[in-house]
mmCIF file of the C-alpha atoms, coordinates in Angstrom:
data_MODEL
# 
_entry.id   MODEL 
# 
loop_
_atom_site.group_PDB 
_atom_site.id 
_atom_site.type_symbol 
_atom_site.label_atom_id 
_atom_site.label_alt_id 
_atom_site.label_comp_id 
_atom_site.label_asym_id 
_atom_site.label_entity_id 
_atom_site.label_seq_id 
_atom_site.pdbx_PDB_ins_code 
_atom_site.Cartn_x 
_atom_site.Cartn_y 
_atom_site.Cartn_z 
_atom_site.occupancy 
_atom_site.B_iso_or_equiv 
_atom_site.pdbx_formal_charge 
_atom_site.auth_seq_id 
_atom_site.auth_comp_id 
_atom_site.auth_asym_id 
_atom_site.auth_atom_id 
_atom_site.pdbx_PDB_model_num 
ATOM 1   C CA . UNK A 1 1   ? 5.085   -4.035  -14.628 1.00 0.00 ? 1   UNK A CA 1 
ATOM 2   C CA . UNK A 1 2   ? 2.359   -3.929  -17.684 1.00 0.00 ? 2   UNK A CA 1 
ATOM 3   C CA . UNK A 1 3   ? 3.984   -6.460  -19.592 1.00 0.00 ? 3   UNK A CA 1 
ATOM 4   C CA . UNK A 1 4   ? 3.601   -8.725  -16.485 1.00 0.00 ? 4   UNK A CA 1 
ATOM 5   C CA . UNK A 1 5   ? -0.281  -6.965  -15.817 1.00 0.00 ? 5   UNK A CA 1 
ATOM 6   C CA . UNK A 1 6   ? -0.522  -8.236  -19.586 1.00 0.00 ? 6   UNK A CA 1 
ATOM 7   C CA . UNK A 1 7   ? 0.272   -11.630 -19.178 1.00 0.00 ? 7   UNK A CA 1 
ATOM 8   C CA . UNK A 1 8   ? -1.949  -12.094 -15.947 1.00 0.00 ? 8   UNK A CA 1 
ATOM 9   C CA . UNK A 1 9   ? -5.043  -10.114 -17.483 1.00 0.00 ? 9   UNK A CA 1 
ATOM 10  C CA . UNK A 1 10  ? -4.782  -12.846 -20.776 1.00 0.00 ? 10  UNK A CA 1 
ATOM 11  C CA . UNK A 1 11  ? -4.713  -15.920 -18.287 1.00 0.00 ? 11  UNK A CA 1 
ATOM 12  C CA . UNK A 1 12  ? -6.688  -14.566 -14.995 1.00 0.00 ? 12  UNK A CA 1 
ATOM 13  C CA . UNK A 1 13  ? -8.807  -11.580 -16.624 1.00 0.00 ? 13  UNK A CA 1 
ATOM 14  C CA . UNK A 1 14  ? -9.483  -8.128  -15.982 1.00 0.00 ? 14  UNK A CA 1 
ATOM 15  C CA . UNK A 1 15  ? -11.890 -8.671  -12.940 1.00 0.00 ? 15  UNK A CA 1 
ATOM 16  C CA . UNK A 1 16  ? -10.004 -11.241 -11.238 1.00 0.00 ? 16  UNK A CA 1 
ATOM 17  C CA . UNK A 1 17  ? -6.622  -9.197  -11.479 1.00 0.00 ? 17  UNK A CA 1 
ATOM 18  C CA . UNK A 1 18  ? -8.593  -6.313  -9.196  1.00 0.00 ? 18  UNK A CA 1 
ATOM 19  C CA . UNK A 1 19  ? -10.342 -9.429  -7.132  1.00 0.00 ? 19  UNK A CA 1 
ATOM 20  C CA . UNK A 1 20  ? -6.936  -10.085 -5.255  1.00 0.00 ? 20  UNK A CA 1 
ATOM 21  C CA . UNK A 1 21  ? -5.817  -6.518  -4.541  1.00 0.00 ? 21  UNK A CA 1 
ATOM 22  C CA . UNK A 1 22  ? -7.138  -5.932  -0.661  1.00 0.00 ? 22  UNK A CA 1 
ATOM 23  C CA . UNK A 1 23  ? -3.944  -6.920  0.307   1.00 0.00 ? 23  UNK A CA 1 
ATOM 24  C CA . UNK A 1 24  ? -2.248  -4.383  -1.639  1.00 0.00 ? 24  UNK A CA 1 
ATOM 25  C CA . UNK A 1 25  ? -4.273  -1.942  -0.484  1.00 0.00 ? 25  UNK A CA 1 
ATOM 26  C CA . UNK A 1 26  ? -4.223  -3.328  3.434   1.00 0.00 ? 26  UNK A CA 1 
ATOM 27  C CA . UNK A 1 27  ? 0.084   -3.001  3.170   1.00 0.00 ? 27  UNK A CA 1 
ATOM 28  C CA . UNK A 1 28  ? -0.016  0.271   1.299   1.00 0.00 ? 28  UNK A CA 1 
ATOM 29  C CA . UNK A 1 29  ? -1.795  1.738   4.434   1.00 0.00 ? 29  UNK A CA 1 
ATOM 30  C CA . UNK A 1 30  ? 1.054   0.772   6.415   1.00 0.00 ? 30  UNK A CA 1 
ATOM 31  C CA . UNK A 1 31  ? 3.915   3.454   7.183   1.00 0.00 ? 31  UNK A CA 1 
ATOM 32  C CA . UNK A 1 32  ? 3.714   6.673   7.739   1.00 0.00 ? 32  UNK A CA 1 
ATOM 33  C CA . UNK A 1 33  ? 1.018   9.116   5.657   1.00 0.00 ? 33  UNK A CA 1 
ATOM 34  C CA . UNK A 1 34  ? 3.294   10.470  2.895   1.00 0.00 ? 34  UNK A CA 1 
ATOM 35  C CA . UNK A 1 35  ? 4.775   7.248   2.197   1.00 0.00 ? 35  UNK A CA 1 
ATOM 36  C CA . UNK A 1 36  ? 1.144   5.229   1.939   1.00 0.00 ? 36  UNK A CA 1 
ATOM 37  C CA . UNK A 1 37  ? -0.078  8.170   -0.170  1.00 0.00 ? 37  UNK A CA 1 
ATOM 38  C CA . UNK A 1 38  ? 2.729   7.891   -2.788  1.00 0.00 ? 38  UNK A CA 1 
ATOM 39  C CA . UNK A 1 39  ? 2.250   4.339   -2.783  1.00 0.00 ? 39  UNK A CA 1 
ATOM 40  C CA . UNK A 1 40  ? -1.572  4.439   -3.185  1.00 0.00 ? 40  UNK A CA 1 
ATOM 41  C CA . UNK A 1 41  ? -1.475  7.593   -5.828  1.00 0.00 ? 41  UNK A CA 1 
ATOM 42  C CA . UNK A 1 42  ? 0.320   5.687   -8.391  1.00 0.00 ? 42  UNK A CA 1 
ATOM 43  C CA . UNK A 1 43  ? 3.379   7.602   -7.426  1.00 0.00 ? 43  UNK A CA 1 
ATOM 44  C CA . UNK A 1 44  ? 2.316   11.254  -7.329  1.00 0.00 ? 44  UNK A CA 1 
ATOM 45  C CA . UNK A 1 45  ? 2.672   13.135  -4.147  1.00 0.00 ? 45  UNK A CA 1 
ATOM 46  C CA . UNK A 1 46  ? 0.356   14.986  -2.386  1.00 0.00 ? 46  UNK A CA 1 
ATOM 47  C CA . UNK A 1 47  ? 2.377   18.338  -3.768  1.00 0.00 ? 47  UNK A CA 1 
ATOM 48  C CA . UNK A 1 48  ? 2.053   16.535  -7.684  1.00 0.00 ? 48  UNK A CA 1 
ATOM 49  C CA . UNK A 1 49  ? -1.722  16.751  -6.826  1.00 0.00 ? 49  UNK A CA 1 
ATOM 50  C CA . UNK A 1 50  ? -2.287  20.201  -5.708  1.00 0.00 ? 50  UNK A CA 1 
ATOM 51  C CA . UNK A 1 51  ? 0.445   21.738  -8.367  1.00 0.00 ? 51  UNK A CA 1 
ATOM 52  C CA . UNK A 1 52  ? -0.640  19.968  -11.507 1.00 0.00 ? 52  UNK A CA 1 
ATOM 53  C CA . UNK A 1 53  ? -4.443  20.139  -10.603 1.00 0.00 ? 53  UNK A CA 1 
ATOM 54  C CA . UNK A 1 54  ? -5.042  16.162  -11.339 1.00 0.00 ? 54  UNK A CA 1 
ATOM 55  C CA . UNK A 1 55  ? -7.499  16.437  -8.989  1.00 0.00 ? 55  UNK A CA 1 
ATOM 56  C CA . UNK A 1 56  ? -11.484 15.945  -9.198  1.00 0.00 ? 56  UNK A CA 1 
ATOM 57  C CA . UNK A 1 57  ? -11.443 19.153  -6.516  1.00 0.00 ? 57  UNK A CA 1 
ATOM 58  C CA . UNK A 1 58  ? -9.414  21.178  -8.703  1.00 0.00 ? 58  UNK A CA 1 
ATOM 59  C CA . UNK A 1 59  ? -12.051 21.393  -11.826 1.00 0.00 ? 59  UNK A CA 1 
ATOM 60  C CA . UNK A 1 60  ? -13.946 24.469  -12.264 1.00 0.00 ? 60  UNK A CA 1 
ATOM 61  C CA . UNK A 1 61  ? -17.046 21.904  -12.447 1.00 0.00 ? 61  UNK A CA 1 
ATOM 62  C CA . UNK A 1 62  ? -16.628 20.704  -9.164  1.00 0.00 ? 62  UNK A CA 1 
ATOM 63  C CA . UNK A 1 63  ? -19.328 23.083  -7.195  1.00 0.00 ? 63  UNK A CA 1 
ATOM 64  C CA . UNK A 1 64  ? -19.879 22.770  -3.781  1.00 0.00 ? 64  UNK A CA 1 
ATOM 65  C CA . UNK A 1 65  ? -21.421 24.810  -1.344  1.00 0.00 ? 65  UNK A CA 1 
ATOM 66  C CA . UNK A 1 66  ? -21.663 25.857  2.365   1.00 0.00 ? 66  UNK A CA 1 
ATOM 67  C CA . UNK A 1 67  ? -25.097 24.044  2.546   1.00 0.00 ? 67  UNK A CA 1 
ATOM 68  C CA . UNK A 1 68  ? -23.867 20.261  0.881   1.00 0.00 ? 68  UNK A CA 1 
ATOM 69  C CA . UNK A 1 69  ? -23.517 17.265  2.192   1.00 0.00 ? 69  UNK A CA 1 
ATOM 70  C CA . UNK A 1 70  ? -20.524 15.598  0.488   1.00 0.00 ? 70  UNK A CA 1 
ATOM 71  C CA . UNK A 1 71  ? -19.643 11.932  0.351   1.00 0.00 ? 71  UNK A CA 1 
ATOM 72  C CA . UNK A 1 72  ? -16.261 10.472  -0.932  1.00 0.00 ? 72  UNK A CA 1 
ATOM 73  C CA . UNK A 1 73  ? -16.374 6.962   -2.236  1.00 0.00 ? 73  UNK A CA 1 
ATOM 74  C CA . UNK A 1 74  ? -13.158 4.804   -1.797  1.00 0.00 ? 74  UNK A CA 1 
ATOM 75  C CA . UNK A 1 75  ? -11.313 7.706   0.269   1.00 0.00 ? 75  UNK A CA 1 
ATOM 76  C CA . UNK A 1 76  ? -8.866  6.082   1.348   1.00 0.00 ? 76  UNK A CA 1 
ATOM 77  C CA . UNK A 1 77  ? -6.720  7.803   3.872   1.00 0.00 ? 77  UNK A CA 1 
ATOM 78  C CA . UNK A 1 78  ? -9.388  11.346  2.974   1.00 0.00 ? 78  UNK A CA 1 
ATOM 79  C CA . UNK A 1 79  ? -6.243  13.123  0.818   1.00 0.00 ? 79  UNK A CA 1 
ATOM 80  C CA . UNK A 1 80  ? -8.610  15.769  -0.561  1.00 0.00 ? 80  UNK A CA 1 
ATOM 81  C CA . UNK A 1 81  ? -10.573 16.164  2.284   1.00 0.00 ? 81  UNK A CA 1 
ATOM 82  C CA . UNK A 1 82  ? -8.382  19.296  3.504   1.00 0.00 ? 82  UNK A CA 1 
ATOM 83  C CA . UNK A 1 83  ? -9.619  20.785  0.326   1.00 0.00 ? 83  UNK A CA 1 
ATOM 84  C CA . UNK A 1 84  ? -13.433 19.678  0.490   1.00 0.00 ? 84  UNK A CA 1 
ATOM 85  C CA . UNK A 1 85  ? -14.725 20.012  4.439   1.00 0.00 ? 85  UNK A CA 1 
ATOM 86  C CA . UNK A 1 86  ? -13.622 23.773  4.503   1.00 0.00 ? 86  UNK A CA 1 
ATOM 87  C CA . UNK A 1 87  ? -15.890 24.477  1.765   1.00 0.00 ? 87  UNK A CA 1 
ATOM 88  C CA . UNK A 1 88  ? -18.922 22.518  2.742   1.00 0.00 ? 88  UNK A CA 1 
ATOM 89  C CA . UNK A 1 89  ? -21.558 21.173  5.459   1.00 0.00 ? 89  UNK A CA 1 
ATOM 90  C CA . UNK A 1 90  ? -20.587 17.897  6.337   1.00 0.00 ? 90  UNK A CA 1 
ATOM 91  C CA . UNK A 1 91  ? -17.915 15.685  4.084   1.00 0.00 ? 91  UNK A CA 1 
ATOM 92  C CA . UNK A 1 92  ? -18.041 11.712  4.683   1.00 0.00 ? 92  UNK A CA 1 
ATOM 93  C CA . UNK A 1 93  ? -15.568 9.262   3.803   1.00 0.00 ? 93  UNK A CA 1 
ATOM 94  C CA . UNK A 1 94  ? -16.253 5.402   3.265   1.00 0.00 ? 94  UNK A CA 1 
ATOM 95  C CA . UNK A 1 95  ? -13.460 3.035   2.680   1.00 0.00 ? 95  UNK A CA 1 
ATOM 96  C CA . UNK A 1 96  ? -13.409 -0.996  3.034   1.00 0.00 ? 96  UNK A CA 1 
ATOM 97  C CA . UNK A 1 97  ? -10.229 -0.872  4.474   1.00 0.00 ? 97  UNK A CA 1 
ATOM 98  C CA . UNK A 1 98  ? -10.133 -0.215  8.152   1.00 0.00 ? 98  UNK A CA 1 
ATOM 99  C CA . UNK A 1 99  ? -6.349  0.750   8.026   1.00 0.00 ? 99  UNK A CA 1 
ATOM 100 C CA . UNK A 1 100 ? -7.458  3.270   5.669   1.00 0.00 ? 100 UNK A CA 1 
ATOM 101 C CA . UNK A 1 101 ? -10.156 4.419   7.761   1.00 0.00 ? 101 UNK A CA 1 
ATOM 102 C CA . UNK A 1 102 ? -7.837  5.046   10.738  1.00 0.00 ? 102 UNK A CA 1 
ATOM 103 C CA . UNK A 1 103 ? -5.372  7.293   9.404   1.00 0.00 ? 103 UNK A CA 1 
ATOM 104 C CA . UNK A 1 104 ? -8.137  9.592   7.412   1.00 0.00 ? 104 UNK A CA 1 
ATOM 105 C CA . UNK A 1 105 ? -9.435  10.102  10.819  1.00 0.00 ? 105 UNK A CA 1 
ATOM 106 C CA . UNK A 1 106 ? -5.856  10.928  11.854  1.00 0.00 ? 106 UNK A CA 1 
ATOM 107 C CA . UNK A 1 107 ? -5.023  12.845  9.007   1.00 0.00 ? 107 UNK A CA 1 
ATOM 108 C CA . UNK A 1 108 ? -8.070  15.047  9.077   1.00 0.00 ? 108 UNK A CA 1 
ATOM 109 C CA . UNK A 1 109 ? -8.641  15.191  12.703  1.00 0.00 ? 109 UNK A CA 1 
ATOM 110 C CA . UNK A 1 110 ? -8.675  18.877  12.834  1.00 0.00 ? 110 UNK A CA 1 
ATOM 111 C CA . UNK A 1 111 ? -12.107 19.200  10.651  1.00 0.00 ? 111 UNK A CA 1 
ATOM 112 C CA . UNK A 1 112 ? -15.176 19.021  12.758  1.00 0.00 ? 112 UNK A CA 1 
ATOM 113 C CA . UNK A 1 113 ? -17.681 18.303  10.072  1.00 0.00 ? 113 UNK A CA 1 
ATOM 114 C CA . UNK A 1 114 ? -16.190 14.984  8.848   1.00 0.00 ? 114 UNK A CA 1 
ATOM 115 C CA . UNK A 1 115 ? -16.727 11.313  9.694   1.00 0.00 ? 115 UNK A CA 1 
ATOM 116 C CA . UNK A 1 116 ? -14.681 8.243   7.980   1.00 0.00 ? 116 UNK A CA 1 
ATOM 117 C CA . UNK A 1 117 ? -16.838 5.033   7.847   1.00 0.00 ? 117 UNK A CA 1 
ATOM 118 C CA . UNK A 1 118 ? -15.778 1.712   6.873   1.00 0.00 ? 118 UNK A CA 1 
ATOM 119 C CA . UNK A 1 119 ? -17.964 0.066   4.723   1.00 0.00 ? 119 UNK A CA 1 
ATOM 120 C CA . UNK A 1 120 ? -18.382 -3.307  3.042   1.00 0.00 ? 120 UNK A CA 1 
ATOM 121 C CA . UNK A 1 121 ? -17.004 -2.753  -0.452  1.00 0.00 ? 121 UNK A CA 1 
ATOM 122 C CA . UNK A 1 122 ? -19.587 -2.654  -2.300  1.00 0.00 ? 122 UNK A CA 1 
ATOM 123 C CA . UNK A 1 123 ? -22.672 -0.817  -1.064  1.00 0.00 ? 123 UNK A CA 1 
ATOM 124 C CA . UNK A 1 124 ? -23.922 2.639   1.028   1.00 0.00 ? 124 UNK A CA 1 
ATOM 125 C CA . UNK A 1 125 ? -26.011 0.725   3.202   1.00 0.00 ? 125 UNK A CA 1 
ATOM 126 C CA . UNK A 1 126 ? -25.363 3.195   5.961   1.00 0.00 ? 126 UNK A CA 1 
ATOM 127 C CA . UNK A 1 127 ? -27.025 6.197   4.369   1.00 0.00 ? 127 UNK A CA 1 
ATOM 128 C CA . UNK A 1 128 ? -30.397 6.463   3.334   1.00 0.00 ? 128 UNK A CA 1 
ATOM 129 C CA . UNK A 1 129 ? -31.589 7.799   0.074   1.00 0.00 ? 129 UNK A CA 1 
ATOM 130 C CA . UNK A 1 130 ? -31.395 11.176  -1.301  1.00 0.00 ? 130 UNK A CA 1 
ATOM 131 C CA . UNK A 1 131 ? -28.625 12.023  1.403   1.00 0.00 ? 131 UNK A CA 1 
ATOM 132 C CA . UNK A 1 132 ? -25.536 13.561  -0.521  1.00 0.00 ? 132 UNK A CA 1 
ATOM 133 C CA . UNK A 1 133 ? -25.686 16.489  -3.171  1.00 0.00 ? 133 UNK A CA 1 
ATOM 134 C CA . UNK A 1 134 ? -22.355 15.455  -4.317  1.00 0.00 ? 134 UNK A CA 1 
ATOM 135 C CA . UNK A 1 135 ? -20.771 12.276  -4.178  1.00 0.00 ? 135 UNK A CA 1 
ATOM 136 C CA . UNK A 1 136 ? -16.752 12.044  -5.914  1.00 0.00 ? 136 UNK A CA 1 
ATOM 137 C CA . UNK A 1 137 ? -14.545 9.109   -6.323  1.00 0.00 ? 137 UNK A CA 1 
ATOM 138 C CA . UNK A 1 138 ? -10.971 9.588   -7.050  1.00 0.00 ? 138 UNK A CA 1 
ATOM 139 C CA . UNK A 1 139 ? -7.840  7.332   -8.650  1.00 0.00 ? 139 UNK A CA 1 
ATOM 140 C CA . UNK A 1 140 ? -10.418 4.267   -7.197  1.00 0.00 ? 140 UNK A CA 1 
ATOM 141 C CA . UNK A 1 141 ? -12.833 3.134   -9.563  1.00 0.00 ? 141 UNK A CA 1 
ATOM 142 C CA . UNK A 1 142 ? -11.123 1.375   -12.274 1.00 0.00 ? 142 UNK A CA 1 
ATOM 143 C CA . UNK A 1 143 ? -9.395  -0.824  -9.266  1.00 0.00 ? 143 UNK A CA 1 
ATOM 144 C CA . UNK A 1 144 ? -13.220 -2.341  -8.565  1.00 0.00 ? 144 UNK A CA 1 
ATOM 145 C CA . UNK A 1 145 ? -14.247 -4.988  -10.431 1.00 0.00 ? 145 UNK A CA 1 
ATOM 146 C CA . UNK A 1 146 ? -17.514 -4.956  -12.676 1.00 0.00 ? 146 UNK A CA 1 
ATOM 147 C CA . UNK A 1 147 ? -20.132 -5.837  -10.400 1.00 0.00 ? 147 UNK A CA 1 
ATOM 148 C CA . UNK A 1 148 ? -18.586 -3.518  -7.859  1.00 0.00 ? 148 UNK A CA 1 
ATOM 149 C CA . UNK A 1 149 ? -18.858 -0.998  -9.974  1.00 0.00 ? 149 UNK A CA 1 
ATOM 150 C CA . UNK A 1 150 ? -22.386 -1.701  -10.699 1.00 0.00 ? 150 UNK A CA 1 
ATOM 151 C CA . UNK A 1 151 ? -23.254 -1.820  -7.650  1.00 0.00 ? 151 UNK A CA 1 
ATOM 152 C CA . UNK A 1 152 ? -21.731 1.932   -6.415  1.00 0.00 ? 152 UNK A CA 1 
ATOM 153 C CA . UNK A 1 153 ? -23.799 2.894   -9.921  1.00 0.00 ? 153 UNK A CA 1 
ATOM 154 C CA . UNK A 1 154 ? -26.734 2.195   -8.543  1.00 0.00 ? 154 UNK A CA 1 
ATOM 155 C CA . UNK A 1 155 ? -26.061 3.230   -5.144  1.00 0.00 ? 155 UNK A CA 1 
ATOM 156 C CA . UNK A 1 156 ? -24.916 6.450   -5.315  1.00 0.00 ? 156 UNK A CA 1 
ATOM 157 C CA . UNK A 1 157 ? -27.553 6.922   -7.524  1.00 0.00 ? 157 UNK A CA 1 
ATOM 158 C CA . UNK A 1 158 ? -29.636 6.023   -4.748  1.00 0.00 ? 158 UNK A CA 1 
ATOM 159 C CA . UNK A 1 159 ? -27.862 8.296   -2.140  1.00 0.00 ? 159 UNK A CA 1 
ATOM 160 C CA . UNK A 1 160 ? -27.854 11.422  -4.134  1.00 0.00 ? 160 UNK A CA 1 
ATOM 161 C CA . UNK A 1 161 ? -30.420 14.120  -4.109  1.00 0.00 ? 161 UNK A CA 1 
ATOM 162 C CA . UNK A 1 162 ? -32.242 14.391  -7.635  1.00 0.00 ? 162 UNK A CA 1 
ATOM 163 C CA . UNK A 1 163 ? -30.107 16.854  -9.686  1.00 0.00 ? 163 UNK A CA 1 
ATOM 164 C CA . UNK A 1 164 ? -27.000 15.512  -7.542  1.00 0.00 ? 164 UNK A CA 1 
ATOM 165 C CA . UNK A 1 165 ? -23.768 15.280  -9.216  1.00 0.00 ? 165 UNK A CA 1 
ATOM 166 C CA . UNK A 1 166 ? -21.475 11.775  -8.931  1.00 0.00 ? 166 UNK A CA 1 
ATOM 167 C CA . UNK A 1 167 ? -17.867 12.904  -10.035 1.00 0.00 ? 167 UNK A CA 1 
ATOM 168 C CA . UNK A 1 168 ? -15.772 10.168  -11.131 1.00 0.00 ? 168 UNK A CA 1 
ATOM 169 C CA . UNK A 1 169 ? -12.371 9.865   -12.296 1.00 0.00 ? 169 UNK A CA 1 
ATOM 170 C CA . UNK A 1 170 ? -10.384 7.536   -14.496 1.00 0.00 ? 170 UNK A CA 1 
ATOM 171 C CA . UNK A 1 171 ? -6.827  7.001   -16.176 1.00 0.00 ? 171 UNK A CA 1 
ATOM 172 C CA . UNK A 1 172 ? -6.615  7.871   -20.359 1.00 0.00 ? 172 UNK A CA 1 
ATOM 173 C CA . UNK A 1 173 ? -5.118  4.467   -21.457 1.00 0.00 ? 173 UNK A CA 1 
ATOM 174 C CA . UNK A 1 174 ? -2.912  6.939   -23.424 1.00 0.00 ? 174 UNK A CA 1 
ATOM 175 C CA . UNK A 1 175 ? -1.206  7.777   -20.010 1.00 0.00 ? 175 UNK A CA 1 
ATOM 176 C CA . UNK A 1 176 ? -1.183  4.022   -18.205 1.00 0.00 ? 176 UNK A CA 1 
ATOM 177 C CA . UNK A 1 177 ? -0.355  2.212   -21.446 1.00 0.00 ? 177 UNK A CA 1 
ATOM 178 C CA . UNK A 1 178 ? -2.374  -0.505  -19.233 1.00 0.00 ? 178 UNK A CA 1 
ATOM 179 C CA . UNK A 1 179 ? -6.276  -1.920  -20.245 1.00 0.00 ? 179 UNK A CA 1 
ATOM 180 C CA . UNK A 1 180 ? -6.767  -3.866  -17.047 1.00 0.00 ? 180 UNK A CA 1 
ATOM 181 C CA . UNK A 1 181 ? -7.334  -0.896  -15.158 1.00 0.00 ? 181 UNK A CA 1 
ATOM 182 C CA . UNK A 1 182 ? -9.237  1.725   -18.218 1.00 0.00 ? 182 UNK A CA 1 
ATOM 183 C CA . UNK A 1 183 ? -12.836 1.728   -19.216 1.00 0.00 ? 183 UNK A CA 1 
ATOM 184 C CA . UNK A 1 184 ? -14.311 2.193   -22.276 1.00 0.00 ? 184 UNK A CA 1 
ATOM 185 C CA . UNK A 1 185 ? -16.341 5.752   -23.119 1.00 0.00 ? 185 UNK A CA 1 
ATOM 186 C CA . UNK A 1 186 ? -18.668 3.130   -23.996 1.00 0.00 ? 186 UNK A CA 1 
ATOM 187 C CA . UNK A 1 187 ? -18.324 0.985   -20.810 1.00 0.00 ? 187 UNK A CA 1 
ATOM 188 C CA . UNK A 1 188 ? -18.469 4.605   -18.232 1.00 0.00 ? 188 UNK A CA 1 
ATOM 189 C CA . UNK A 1 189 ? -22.136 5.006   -20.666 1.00 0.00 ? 189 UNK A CA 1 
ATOM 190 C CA . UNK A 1 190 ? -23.461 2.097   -19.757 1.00 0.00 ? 190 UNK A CA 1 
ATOM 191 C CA . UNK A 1 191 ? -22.545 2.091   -16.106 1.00 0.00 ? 191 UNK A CA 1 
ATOM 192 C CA . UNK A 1 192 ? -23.607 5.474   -15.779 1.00 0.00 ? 192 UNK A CA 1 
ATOM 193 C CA . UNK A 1 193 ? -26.640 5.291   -17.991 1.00 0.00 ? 193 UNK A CA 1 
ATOM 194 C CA . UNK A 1 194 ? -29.179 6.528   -15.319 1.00 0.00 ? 194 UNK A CA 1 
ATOM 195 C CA . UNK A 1 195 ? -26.918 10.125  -15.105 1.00 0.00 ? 195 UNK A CA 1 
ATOM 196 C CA . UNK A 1 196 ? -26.361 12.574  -17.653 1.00 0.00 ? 196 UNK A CA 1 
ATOM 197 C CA . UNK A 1 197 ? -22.326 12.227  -18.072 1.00 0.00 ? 197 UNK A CA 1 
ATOM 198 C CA . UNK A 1 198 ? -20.151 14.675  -19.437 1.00 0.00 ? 198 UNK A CA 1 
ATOM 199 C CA . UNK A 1 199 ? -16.470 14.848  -19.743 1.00 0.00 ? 199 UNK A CA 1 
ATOM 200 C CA . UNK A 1 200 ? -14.056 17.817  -17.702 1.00 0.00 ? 200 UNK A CA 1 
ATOM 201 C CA . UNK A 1 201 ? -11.179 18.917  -16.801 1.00 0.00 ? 201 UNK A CA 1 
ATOM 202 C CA . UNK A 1 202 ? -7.531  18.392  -18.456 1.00 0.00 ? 202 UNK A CA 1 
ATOM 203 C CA . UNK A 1 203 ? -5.608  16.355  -16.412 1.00 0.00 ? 203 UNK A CA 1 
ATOM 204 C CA . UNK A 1 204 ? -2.660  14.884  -18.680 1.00 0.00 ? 204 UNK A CA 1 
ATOM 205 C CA . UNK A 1 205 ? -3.771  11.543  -16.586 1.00 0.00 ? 205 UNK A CA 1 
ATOM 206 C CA . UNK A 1 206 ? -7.324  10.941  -15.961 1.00 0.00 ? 206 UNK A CA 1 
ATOM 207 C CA . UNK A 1 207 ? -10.557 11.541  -17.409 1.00 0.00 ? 207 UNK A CA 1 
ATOM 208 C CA . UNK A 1 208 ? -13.076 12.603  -14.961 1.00 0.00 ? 208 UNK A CA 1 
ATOM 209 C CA . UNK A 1 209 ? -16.380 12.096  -15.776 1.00 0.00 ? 209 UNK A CA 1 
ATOM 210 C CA . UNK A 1 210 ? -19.533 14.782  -13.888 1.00 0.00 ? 210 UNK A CA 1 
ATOM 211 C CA . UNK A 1 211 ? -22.614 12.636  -14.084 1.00 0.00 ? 211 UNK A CA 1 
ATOM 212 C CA . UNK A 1 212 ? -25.753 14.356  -12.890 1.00 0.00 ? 212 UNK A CA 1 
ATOM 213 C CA . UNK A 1 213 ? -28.462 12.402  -11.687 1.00 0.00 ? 213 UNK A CA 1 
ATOM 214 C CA . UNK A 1 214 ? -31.264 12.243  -13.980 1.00 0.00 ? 214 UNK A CA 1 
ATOM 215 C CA . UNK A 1 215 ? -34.808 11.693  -12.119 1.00 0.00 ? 215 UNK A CA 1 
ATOM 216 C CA . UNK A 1 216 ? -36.250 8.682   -13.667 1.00 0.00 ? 216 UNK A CA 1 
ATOM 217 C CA . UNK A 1 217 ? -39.346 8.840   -11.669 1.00 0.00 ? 217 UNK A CA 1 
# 
């Protein structure tokens, strides 16, 4: 599979690769939830995820309170949120895939302080500013392509109360053997150059990256 990522990313580039992935995403919704999770997760189960902690919940940095309001970019079918809406105010979901959508509803249906929205890809037009004291995005980032990622930069800097915290997590290259889908130390600074970022946890997969929201104003 990377040596055939490897000879698509030197004809098609990086960006274009991700461009044509909705449909992989729309037909890894399909099926039952276990399935469609292993599918999505790169192959760990839900039980990989809660025993080897390669979760953004699982860090000791990842604070939340009673009183937040918590929003989960790219949820997908809301996986950790059985872990988050316990702990918190009121969790949201957005996903651009309806499919997805559906079965985070289904799949969390027993939390009253959730909502799943499906949103256009790209933007947070649906909330208004300084609405979320934590915003997280997990195993989803490094599938957008640049300008995507841009964008959610500047929105959920938008979104997030000042001194918010934007948790975002990414595969070590050391792990994926696989650029098309890694970023740079240099490439998370720049798109994360209006937060103070800082480097946690110990996941043998991912970095995840806590950047608080610096108030430029």
């Amino acid at each position: 599979m990377v040596k055939i990522r490897n000879i698509a990313r030197k004809f098609l580039g990086r960006d274009k690769i991700k461009s044509i992935g909705k449909e992989y995403w729309e037909s890894a919704a399909s099926g039952s939830v276990e399935k469609a999770m292993k599918r999505i997760c790169d192959g760990f189960t839900r039980e990989d995820f809660e025993t080897k902690k390669e979760s953004i919940v699982f860090v000791k940095e990842f604070q939340i309170s009673s009183r937040d309001e918590v929003l989960e970019l790219a949820c997908g079918m809301g996986r950790t949120c059985r872990w988050v809406a316990p702990k918190v105010k009121q969790y949201t979901g957005v996903d651009f895939i309806p499919q997805m959508v559906e079965k985070a509803k289904s799949y969390n249906s027993s939390f009253l302080n959730t909502k799943f929205i499906v949103n256009d890809g790209r933007t947070l037009s649906a909330f208004q500013d300084n609405s979320f004291d934590v915003v997280y995005c997990e195993i989803a980032f490094q599938h957008m392509t640049k300008d995507v990622q841009e964008s959610y930069a500047e929105e959920v800097y938008r979104v997030l109360k000042n001194d918010g915290f934007f948790f975002v997590q990414l595969p070590k290259i050391e792990f994926y053997k696989d650029p098309t889908f890694a970023l740079s130390k240099e490439e998370v600074n720049d798109l994360l150059r209006k937060y103070e970022t800082t480097y946690i946890g110990n996941s043998s997969a991912y970095h995840i990256v806590m950047a608080k929201k610096l108030n430029l104003a």
